[in-house]
C-alpha positions as CSV (number, residue, x, y, z in Angstrom):
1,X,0.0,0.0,0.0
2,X,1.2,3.0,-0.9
3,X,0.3,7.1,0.6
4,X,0.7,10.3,0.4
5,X,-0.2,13.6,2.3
6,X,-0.6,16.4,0.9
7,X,-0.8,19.2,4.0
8,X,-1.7,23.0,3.7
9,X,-2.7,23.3,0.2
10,X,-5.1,25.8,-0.9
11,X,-7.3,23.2,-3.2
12,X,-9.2,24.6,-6.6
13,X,-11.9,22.4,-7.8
14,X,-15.3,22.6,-8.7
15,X,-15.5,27.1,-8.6
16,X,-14.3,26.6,-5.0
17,X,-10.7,27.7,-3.2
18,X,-10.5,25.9,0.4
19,X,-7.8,25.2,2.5
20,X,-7.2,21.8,3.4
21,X,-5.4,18.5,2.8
22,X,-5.4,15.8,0.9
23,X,-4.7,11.9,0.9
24,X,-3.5,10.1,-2.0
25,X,-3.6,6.1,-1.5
26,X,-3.1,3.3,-4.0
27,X,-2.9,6.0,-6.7
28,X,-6.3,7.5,-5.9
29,X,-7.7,10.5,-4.1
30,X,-8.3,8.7,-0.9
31,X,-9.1,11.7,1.6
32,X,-10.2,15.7,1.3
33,X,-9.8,18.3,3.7
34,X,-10.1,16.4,6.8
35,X,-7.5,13.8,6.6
36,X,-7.4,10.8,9.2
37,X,-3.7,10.4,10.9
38,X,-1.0,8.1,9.0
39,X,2.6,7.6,8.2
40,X,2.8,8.5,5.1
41,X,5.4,10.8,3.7
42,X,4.0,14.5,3.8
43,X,4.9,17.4,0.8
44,X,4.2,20.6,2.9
45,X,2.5,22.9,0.4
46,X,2.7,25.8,2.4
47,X,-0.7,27.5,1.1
48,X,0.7,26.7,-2.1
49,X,-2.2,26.0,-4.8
50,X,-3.2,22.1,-5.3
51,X,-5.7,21.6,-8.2
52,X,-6.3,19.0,-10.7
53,X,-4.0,17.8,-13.7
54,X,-4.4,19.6,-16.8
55,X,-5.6,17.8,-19.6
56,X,-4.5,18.5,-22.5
57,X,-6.9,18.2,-25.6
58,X,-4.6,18.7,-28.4
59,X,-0.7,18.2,-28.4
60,X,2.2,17.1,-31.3
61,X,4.5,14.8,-30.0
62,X,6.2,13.6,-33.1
63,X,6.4,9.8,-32.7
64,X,6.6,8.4,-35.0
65,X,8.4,9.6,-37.6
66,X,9.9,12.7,-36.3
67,X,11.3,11.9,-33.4
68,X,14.1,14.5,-34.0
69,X,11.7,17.0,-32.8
70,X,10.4,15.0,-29.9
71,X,9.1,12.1,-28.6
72,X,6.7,10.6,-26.7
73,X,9.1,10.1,-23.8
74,X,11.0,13.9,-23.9
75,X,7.4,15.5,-24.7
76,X,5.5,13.9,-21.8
77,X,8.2,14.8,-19.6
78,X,7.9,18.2,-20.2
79,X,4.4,18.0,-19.7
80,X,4.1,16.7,-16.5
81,X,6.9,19.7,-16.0
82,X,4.0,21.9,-16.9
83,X,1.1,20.6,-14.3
84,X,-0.5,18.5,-17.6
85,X,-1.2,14.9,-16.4
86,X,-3.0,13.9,-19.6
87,X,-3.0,14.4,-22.9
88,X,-4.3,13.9,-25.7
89,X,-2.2,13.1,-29.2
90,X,-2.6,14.5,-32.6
91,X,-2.3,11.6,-35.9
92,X,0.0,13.6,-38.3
93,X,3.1,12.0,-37.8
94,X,4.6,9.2,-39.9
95,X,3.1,7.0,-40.8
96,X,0.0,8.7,-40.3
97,X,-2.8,7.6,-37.0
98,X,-5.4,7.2,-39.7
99,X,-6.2,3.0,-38.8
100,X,-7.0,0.6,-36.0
101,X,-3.3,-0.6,-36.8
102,X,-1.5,2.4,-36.2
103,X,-3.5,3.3,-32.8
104,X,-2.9,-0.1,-31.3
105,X,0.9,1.4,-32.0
106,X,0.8,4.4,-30.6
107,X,-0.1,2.7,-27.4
108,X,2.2,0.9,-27.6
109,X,4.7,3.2,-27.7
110,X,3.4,5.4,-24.8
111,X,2.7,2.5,-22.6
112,X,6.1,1.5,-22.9
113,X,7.6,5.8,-22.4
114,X,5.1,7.9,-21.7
115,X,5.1,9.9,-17.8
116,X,1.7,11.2,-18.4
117,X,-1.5,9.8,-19.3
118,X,-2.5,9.4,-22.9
119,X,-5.0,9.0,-25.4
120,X,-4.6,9.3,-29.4
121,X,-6.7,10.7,-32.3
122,X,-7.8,8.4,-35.2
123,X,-6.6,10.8,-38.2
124,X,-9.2,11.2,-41.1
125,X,-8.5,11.6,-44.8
126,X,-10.1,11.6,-48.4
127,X,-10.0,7.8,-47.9
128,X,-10.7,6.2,-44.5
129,X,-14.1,6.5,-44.1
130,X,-14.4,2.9,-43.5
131,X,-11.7,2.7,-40.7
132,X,-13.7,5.6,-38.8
133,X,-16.8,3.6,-39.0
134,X,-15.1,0.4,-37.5
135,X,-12.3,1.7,-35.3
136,X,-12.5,0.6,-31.6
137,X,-13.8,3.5,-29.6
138,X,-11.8,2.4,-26.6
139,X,-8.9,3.0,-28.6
140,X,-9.4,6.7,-29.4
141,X,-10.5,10.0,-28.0
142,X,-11.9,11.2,-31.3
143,X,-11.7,11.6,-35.0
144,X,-9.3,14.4,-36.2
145,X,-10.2,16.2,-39.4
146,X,-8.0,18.6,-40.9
147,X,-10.4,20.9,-42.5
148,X,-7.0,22.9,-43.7
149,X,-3.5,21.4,-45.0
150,X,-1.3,19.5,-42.6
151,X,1.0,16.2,-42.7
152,X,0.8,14.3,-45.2
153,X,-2.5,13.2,-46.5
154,X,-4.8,14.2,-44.0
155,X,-6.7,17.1,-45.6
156,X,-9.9,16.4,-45.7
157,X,-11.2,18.4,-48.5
158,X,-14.0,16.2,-50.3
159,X,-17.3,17.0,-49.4
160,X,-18.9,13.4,-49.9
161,X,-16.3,12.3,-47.3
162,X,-16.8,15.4,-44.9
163,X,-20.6,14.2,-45.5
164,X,-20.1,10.5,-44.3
165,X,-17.4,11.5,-41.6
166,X,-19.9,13.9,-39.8
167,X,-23.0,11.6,-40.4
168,X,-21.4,8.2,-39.5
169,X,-19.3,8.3,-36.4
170,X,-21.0,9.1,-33.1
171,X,-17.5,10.0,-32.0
172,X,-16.5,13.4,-30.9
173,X,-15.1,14.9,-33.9
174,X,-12.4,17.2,-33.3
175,X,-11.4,19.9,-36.6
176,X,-8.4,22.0,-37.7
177,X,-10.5,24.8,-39.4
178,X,-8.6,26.7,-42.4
179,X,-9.8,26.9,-45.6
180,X,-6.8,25.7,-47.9
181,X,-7.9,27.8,-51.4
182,X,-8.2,31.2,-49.1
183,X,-4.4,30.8,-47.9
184,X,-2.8,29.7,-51.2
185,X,-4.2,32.9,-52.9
186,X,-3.4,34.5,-49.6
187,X,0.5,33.4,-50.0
188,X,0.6,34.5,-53.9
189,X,-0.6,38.0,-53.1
190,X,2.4,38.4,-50.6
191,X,4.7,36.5,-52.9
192,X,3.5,39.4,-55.3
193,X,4.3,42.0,-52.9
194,X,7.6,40.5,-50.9
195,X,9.1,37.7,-53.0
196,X,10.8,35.4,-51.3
197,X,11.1,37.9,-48.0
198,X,8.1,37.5,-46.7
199,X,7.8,38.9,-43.1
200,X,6.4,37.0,-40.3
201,X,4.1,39.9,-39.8
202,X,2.3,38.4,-42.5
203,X,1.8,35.6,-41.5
204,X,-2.1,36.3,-40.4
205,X,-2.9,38.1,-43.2
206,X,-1.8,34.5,-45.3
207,X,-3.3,32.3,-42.5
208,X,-6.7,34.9,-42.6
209,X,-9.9,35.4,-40.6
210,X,-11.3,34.7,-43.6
211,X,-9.6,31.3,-44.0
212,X,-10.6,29.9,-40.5
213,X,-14.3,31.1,-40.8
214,X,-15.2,29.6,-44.0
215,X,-13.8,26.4,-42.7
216,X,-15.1,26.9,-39.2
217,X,-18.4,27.8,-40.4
218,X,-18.5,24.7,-43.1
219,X,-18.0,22.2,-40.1
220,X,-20.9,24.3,-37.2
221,X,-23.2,23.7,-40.7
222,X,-22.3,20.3,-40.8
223,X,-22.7,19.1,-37.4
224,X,-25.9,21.1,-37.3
225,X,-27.0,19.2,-40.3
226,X,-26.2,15.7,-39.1
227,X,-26.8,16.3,-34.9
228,X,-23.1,15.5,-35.0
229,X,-20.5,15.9,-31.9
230,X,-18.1,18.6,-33.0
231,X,-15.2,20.4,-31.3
232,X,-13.4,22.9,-33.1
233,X,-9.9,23.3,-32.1
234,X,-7.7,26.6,-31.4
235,X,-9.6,29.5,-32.4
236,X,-8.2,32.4,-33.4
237,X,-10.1,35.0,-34.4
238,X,-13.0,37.0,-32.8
239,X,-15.4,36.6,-36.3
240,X,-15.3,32.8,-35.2
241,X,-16.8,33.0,-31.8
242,X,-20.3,34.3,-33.6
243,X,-20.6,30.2,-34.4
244,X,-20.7,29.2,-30.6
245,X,-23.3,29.7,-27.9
246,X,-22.1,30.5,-24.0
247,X,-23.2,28.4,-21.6
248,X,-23.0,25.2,-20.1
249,X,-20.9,22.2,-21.3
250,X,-23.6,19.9,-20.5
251,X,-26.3,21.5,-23.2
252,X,-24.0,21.8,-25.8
253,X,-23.2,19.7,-28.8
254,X,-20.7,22.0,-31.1
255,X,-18.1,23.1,-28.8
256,X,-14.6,25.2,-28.9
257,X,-11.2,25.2,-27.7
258,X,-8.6,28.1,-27.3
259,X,-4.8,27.7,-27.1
260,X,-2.4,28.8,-24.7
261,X,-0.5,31.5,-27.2
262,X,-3.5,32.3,-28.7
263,X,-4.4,33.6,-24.9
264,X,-0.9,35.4,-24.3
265,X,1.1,36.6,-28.0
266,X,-0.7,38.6,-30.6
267,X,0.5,40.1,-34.1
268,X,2.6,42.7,-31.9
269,X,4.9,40.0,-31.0
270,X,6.4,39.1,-34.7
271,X,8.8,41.4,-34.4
272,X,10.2,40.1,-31.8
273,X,9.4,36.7,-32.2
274,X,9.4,35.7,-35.9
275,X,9.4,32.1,-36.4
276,X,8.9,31.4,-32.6
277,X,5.2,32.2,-32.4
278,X,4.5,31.0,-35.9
279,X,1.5,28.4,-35.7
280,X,-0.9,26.8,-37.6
281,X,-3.7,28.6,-37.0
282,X,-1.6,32.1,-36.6
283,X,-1.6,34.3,-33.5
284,X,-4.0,37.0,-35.2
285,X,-4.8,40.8,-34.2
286,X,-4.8,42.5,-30.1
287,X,-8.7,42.5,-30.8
288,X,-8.8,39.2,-31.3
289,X,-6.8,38.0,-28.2
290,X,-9.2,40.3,-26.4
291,X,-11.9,38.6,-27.8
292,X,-11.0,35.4,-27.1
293,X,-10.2,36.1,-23.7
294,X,-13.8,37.5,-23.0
295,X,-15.1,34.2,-24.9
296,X,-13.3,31.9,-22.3
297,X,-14.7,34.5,-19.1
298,X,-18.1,33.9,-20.8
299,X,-18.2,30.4,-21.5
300,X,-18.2,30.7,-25.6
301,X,-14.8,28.8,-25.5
302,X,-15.0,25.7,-23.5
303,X,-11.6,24.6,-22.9
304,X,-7.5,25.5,-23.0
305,X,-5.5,23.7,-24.5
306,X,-1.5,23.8,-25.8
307,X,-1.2,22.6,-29.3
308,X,2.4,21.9,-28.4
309,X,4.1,20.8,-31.4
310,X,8.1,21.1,-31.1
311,X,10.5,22.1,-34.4
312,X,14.3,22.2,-33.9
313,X,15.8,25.7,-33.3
314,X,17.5,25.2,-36.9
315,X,14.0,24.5,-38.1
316,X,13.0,27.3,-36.8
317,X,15.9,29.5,-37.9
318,X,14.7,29.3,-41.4
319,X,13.0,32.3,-43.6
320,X,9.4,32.8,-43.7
321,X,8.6,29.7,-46.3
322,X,11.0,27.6,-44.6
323,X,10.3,27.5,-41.2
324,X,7.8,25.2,-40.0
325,X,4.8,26.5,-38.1
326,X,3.8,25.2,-34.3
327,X,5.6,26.0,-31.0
328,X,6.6,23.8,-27.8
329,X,4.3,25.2,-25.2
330,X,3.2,22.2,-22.9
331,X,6.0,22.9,-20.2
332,X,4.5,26.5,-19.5
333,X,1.0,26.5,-20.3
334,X,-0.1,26.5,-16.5
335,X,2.2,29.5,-15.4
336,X,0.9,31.5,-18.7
337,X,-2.9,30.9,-17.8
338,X,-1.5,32.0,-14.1
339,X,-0.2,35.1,-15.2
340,X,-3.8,36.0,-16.7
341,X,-5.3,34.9,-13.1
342,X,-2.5,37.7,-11.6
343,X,-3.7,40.0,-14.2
344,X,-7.6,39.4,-13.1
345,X,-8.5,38.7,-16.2
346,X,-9.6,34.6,-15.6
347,X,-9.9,33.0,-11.9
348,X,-8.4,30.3,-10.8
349,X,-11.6,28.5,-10.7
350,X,-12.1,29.4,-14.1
351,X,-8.9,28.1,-15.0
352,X,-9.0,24.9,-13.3
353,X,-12.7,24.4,-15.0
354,X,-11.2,24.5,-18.9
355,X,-7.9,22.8,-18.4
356,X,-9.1,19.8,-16.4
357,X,-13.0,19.9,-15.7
358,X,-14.0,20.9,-19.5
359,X,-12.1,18.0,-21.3
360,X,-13.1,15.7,-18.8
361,X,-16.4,16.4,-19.6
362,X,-16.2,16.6,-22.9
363,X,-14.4,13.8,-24.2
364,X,-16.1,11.1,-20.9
365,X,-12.7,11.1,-19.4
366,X,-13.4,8.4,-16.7
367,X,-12.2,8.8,-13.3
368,X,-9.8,12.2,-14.0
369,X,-10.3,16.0,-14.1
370,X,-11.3,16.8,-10.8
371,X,-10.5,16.3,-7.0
372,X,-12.4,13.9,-5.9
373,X,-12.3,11.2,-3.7
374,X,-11.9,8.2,-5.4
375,X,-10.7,9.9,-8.2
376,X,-7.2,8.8,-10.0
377,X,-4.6,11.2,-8.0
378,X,-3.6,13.5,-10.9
379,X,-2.4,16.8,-9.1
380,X,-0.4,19.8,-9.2
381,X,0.9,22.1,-6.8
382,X,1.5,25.7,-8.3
383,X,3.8,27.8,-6.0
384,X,4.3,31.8,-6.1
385,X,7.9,31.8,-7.0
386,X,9.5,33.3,-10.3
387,X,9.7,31.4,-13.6
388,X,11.8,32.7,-16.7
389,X,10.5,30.9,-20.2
390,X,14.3,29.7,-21.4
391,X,14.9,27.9,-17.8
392,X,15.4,23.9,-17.7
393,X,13.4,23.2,-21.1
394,X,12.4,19.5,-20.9
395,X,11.0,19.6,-24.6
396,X,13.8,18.4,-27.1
397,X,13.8,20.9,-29.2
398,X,15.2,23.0,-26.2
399,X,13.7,26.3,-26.9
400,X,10.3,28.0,-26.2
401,X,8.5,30.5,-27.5
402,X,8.3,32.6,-23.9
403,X,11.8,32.8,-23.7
404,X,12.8,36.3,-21.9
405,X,9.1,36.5,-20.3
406,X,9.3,36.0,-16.3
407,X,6.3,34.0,-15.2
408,X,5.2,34.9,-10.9
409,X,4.3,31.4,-10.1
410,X,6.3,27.8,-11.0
411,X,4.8,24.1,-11.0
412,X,6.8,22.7,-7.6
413,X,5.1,19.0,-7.9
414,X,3.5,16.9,-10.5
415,X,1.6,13.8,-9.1
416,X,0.3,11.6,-11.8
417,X,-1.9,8.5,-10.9
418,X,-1.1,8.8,-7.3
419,X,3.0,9.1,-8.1
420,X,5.2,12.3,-7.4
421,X,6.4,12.4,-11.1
422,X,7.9,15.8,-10.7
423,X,9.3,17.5,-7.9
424,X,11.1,20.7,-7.3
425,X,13.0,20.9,-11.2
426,X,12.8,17.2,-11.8
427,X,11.2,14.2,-13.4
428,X,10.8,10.6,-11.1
429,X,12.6,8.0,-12.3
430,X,9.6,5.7,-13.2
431,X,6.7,8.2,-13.5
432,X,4.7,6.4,-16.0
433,X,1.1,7.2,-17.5
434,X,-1.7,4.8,-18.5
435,X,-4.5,5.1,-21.2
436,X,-7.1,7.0,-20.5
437,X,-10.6,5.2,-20.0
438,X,-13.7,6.4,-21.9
439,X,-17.1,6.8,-20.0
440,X,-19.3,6.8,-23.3
């Protein structure tokens, strides 16, 4: 039998702060507030705040394939780094997640490396509407369509299959919305003006409003047409959020997500940043941030998520056409979504609800999300201490975009399914995840 105190914590959960502690036991949530006398070892968190694990809806961890940019061992490391217990992985890499065969891989994989807990996309394309219709649901979180070019073959840009994706699968489908013929006209007009020197500062103009509402409104129309399950990932612009109605999780069936950077950098940042903030959808205009900002406050935008997906700094170091878009952001998500809390723009309780309540809610996440007794023991204790963006990168790309930003709070302890997985700078030898389980 193995425990754990946890004494003096200030616990968020459930749009409450109380101070308390907690008992972990057998890898579960054993005890709350009140906590009956034992041996086991004790982590003082000195009013520190406990709350539950982030998870993570939407992450690149690059196995297999491109494991010089990460993998699932380096990636999940620096996860559990940044307070995120679970996540949940994307199916460009190579060979693409787009079969039965290639999930039953991936688990593989992460059972054998993973510290956090894990579940996998089933990719879509032009071509595997039969292996949506007959994939294992226990094996996958969702079906990923990229309703914009990625990896590969995974755009999705035939309409019959769109059709028979959204009207077969009762599986919550999960879409990268940018409309493809809006950006490559997009990049000849700048081509046109710059030539081959395009600035980053362009880079929204080529990745437009216009691009991610024609898709974004294509996929509300089609889910509204077939009473299908839709999430639509990392929105960007404020012209979007017209699509999606505040209120509850629990009365909704098209939902939205909003990304870390999205939250924090805007187009005043190229400048500074270039290549280091360039994404897939791009960081758009200050109105927009503060649009999406007021979207999460008011429940528009259901849940936070990273996006993380590492390139090598000589990737990175490339001109505008060259240099690959997505960012490593899982190892600093928390402290970023802590600085708005400082800021009094979110509260913590309104943190905690779309980083770890939301998803679980969303995607049936069995047993995780909250603190609760009974509950798997996924926690994190978030300390007021000082955090700079280029300190101890776990990610292997070893760079981040919030280099030379200070952060005012730093993740002290990482427990994942009862274990202390990270503590005071460093991973646990042995901190391993498990598969997530589906309530569906």
């Amino acid at each position: 039998m193995t425990q754990h105190r946890i004494a003096n914590a200030r616990i968020v959960n459930e749009g409450h702060i109380r101070e308390g502690d907690l008992l972990i036991k057998n890898g579960r949530i054993e005890a709350i507030g009140s906590v009956p006398d034992t041996d086991a070892p004790v982590t003082d968190a000195n009013g520190a705040w406990l709350i539950p694990g982030m998870i993570d809806d939407q992450v690149h961890f690059r196995e297999p394939g491109f494991e010089h940019k990460g993998t699932i061992k380096t990636e999940s490391a620096a996860a559990i780094a940044g307070g995120i217990t679970s996540y949940m992985e994307m199916p460009n890499c190579n060979p693409l997640t787009i079969n039965q065969n290639a999930l039953i891989d991936k688990h593989r994989r992460a059972d054998e490396a993973s510290a956090a807990n894990y579940a996998f996309y089933l990719g879509a394309t032009n071509d595997n509407l039969e292996d949506i219709k007959s994939v294992d649901p226990s094996t996958t979180c969702g079906i990923k369509v990229f309703m914009g070019a990625s990896t590969g073959n995974m755009l999705v840009d035939n309409v019959q299959t769109l059709e028979g994706i959204f009207a077969s699968t009762p599986l919550l489908i999960a879409t990268h919305c940018e409309d493809t013929p809006t950006i490559l006209a997009n990049e000849r007009k700048a081509r046109d003006l710059y030539g081959e020197q395009i600035p980053f500062e362009e880079h929204p103009n080529i990745r437009s409003v216009e691009a991610c509402y024609k898709s974004s409104s294509l996929a509300v129309q089609l889910a509204k047409r077939h009473g299908s399950k839709l999430h639509v990932l990392h929105l960007t612009t404020e012209k979007e959020l017209q699509l999606f109605t505040a209120g509850d999780l629990a009365d909704k069936h098209i939902t939205a997500e909003v990304c870390v950077h999205h939250l924090f950098f805007d187009a005043t940042w190229y400048p500074d940043k270039g290549a280091d903030i360039k994404c897939n959808p791009a960081i758009k205009q200050p109105s927009d941030r503060e649009a999406l900002l007021r979207a999460v406050r008011e429940d528009r935008i259901d849940v936070i998520a990273t996006d993380h997906a590492p390139h090598t700094a000589e990737e990175k170091a490339r001109p505008y056409d060259g240099a690959p878009a997505g960012l490593p952001l899982v190892q600093h998500a928390l402290l970023s979504l802590f600085e708005h809390a400082r800021n009094g723009i979110f509260t913590l309780e309104q943190i905690v609800n779309k980083i770890a309540h939301a998803p679980a809610r969303l995607y049936g996440v069995a047993e995780r999300g909250y603190i609760r007794e009974g509950y798997f023991a996924d926690l994190v204790l978030v300390e007021e201490k000082l955090t700079r963006g280029e300190d101890n990168i776990l990610s292997k790309c070893g760079w981040s975009p919030f280099a030379g930003i200070e952060f005012q709070h730093a993740i002290r302890a990482t427990w994942v399914n009862g274990i202390l997985a990270y503590d005071a700078g460093s991973i646990t030898p042995g901190a391993h995840g498990q598969a997530l389980q589906f309530d569906r």
